[in-house]
C-alpha positions in Angstrom: 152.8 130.9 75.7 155.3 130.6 78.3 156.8 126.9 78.9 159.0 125.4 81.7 162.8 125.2 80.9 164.8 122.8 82.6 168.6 123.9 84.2 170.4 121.5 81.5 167.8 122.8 78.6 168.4 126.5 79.4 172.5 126.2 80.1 172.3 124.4 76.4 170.0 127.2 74.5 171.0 130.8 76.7 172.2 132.0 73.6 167.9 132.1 71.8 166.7 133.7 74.6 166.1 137.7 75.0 168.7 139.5 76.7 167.0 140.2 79.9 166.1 136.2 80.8 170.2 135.2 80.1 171.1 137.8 82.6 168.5 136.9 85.0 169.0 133.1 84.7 173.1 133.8 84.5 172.9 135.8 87.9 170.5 133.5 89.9 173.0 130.9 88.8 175.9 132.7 90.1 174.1 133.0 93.0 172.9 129.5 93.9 175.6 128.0 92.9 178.1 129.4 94.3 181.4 127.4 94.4 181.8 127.3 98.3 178.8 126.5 98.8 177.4 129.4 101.0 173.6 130.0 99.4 171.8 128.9 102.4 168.9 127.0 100.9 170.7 123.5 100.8 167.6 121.4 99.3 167.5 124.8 96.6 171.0 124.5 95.6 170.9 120.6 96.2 167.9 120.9 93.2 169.6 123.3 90.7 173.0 121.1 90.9 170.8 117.7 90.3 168.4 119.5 87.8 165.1 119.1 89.6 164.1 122.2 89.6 162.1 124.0 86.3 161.9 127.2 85.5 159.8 129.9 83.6 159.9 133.0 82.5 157.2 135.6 82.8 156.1 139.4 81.5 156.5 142.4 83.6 154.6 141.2 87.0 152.4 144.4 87.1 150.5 142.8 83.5 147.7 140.9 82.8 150.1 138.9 80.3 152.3 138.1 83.4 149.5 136.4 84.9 148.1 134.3 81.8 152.3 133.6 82.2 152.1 132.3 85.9 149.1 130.7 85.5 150.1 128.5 82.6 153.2 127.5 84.0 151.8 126.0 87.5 149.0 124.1 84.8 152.2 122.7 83.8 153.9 122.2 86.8 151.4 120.7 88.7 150.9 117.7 86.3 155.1 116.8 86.5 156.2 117.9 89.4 156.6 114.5 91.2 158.9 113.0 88.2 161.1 116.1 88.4 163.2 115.2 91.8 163.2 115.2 95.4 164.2 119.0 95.5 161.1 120.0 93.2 160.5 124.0 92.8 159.3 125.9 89.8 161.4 129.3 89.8 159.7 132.2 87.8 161.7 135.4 86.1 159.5 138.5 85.6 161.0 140.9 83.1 161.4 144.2 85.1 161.9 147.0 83.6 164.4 149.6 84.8 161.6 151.5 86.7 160.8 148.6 88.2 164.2 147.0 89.2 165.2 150.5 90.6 162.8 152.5 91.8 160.6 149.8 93.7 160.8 149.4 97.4 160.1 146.6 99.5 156.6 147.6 100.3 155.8 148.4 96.8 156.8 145.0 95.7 154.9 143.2 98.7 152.3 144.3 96.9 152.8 143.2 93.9 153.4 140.0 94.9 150.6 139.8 96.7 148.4 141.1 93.9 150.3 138.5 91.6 149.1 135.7 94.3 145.5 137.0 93.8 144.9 137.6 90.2 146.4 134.1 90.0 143.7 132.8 91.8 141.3 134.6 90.6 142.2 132.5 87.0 142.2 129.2 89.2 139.2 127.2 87.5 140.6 124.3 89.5 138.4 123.9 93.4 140.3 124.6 96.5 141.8 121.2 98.1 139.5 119.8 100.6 142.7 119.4 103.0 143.7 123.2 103.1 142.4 126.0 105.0 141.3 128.7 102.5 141.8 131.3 105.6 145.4 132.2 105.7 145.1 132.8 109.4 144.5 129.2 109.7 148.1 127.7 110.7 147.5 125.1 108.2 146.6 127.2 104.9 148.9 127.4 102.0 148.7 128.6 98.5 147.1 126.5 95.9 146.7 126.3 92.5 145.1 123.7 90.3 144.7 121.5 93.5 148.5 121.5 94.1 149.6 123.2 97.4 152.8 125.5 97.5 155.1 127.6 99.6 155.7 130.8 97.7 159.2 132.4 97.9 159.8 136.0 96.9 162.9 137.9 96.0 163.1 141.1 94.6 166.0 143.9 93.9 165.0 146.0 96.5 166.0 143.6 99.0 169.3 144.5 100.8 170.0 143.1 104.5 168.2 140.2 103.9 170.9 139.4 101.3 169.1 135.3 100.8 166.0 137.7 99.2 167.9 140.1 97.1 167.6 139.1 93.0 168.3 141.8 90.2 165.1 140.8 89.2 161.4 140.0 90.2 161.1 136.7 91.5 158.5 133.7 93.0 159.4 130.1 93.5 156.8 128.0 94.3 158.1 124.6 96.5 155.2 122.2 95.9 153.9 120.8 100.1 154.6 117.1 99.2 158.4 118.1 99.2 158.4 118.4 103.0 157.0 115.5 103.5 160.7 114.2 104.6 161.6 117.8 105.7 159.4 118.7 108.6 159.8 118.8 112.6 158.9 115.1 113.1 161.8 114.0 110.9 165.8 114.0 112.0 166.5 115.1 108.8 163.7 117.8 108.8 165.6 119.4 112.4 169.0 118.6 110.9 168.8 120.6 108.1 166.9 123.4 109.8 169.7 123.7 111.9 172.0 123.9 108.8 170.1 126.3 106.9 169.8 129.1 109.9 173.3 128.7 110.6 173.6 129.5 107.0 171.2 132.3 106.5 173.0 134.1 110.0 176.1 133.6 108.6 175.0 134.9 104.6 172.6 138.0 105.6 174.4 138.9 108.7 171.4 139.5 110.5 169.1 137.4 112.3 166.8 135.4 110.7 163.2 136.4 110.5 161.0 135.6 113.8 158.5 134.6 110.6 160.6 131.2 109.7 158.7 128.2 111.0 157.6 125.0 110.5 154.4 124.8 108.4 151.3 123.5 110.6 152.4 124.7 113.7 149.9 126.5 115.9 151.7 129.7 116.3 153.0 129.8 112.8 151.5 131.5 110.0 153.2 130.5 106.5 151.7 133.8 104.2 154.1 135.6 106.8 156.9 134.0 105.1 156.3 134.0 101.6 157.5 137.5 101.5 160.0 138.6 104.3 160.8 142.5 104.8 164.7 143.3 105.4 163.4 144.4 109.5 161.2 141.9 111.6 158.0 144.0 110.4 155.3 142.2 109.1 151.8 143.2 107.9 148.8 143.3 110.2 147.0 141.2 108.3 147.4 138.4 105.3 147.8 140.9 102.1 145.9 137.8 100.2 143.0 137.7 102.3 142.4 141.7 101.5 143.2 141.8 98.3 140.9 138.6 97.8 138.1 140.4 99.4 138.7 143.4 97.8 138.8 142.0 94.0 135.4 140.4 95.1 134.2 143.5 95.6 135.2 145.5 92.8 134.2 142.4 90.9 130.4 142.7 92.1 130.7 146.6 91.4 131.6 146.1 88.3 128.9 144.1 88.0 125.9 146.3 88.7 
């Protein structure tokens, strides 16, 4: 049964887990936190350094065990999430295997995490929130699970330009909505650190950042289109979610008959 770990809980026990989640945990703390400071996500570094975000650790993200994984860990998220911090995120690990972590490309794990957002759902006994959109096309749907709405992150290996996505392994945080409650448009400090983080991410991918980054609720903004950003500015012509939903409904009633 997989379990959430604290920061201070894993640096104090790397040595008991398997190989594979020290390396991953080592490397995403090399990455985050950096000493000069140059991971762009400021509330995501601000949350590893204080210890408010929780992490978990699931099976290779192509497996039905990798979604019993995800699914138990958001049950347990869900119910502590406000006494964990300010800068609350649940980061998941999936083991991936070396055909996997090299022989994957971008595309090819947009689907996956796509199909890892669905069959998750599909194991959601829990009723949609009344206050979210379940249209993805809506500007003000998010993902949900148990009741709790999230913004989804994903980073894989395969991603190179966008340097902010790239993780030797396969990766989803989810950021629960409530923690942008101080971090939105309408606040100074929402605009402030927006301004700080794009600087950042310009400055840490050497690109531009995505035309897909904005402010959740807008009219023109669509968040499914930043859960998973491509290296170019290409992004699918449709939510992946809303496809893949309809599409495991139908195999479903096939199945069925």
């Amino acid at each position: 049964m997989a379990h959430l770990n604290t920061k201070v809980w894993l640096e104090a026990h790397t040595v008991e887990l398997p190989d594979w989640q020290q390396d991953a945990f080592s490397q995403f703390t090399s990455m985050i936190a950096e000493p000069s400071g140059s991971y762009p996500c400021i509330p995501g570094r601000q949350g590893f350094l204080s210890n408010h975000l929780r992490f978990g650790f699931a099976a290779d993200p192509r497996s039905d065990q990798a979604i019993t994984e995800v699914a138990q860990l958001l049950q347990e998220y869900g119910n502590c999430s406000r006494d964990t911090g300010k800068y609350a995120s649940l980061v998941i690990f999936f083991e991936s295997p070396k055909d996997l972590s090299e022989d994957f490309s971008i595309e090819e794990y947009e689907q996956i995490f796509w199909s890892v957002l669905t069959r998750v759902t599909a194991a959601d006994t829990t009723p949609w929130p009344d206050q979210i959109p379940t249209d993805p096309s809506h500007h003000s749907w998010e993902f949900c699970f148990d009741g709790h709405p999230y913004f989804a992150f994903c980073a894989t290996p395969a991603h190179v330009l966008r340097r902010s996505r790239h993780t030797p392994y396969f990766v989803i945080a989810f950021q629960p909505r409530w923690v942008f409650d101080e971090i939105n448009d309408s606040t100074v400090m929402g605009r402030n650190m927006k301004k700080l983080i794009r600087n950042k991410l310009v400055e840490y991918d050497n690109i531009p950042a995505h035309p897909s980054l904005k402010w959740y609720g807008q009219e023109d903004n669509l968040e499914w289109r930043q859960y998973f950003l491509r290296d170019d500015e290409s992004v699918p012509s449709k939510c992946p979610y809303t496809y893949m939903k309809n599409k495991a409904k139908s195999l479903k009633l096939i199945f069925h008959k």
